[in-house]
C-alpha positions in Angstrom: 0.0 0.0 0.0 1.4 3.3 -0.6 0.8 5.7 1.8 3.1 9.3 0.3 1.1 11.8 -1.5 2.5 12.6 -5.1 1.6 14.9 -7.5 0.7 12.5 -9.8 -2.0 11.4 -7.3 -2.6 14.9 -6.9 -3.3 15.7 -10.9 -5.3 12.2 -10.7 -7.9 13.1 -8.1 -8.1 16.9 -9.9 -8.5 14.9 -13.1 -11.2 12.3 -11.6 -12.9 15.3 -9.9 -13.1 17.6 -13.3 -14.3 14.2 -15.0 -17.0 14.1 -12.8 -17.9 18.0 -12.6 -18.2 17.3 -16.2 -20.7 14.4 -16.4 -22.7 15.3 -13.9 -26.1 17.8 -14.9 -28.6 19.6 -13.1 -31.8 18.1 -12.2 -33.6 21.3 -11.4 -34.2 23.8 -13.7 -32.8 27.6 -13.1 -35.3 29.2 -11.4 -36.0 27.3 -8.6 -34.7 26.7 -4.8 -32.9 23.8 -5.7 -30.9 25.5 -8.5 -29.7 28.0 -6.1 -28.5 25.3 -3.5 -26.8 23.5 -6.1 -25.3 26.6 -7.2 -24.2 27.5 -4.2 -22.8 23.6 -3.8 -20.6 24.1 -7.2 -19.2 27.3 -6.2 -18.0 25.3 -3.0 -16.6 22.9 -5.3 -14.9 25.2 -7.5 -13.0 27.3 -4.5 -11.5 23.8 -3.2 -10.8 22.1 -6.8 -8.6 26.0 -7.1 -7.6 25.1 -3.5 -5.8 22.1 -4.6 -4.3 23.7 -7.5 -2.6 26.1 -5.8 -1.7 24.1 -3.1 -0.2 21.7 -5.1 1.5 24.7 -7.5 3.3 25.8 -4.0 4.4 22.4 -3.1 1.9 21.4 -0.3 0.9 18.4 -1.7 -0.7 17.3 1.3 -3.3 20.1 1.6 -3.6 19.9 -2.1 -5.3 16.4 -2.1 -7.3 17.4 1.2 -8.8 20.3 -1.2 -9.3 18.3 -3.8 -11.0 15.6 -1.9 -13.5 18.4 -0.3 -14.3 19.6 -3.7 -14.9 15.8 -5.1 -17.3 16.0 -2.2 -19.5 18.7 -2.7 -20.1 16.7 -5.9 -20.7 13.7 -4.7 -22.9 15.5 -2.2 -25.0 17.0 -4.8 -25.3 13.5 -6.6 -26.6 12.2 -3.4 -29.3 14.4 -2.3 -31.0 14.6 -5.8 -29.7 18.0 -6.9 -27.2 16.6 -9.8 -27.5 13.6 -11.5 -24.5 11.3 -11.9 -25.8 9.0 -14.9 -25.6 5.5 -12.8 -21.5 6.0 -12.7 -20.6 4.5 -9.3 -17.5 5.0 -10.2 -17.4 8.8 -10.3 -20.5 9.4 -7.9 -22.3 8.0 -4.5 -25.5 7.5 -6.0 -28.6 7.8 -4.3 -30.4 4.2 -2.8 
């Protein structure tokens, strides 16, 4: 088992996590409450995925794939509770039960 934190794991999880920011797609349309939380959830997502970019541009590799874990997250978070859906990719997503 390897336990170090590379930047190639790093650039992996940013990878997986833009994948998945990709392929996932609204489920509510604009104008409603749901929109606005999921909005809100993405923005959250965005500020950690630019988290672990810059973390991992300075050299903190550690904090880098914290961030981008937290962003992957939000995402998943979203897929979850109905506000995004992931498509059935259980690879990418925790899909709803």
């Amino acid at each position: 088992m390897n336990s170090q934190v590379t930047q190639e794991l790093v650039e992996k999880y940013l990878d997986l996590t833009s994948r998945a920011k990709g392929k996932a797609t609204p489920i509510h349309s604009d104008d409603t409450p749901e929109a606005k939380q999921l909005s809100d959830m993405m923005g959250m997502c965005d500020d950690y995925a630019s988290d672990a970019r810059h973390f991992m541009e300075t050299g903190d590799l550690v904090r880098a794939f914290g961030a981008i874990n937290y962003a992957h997250a939000w995402l998943d978070a979203a897929v979850r509770i109905g506000l995004l859906d992931g498509h059935g990719d259980d690879q990418l997503f925790t899909l709803p039960k």
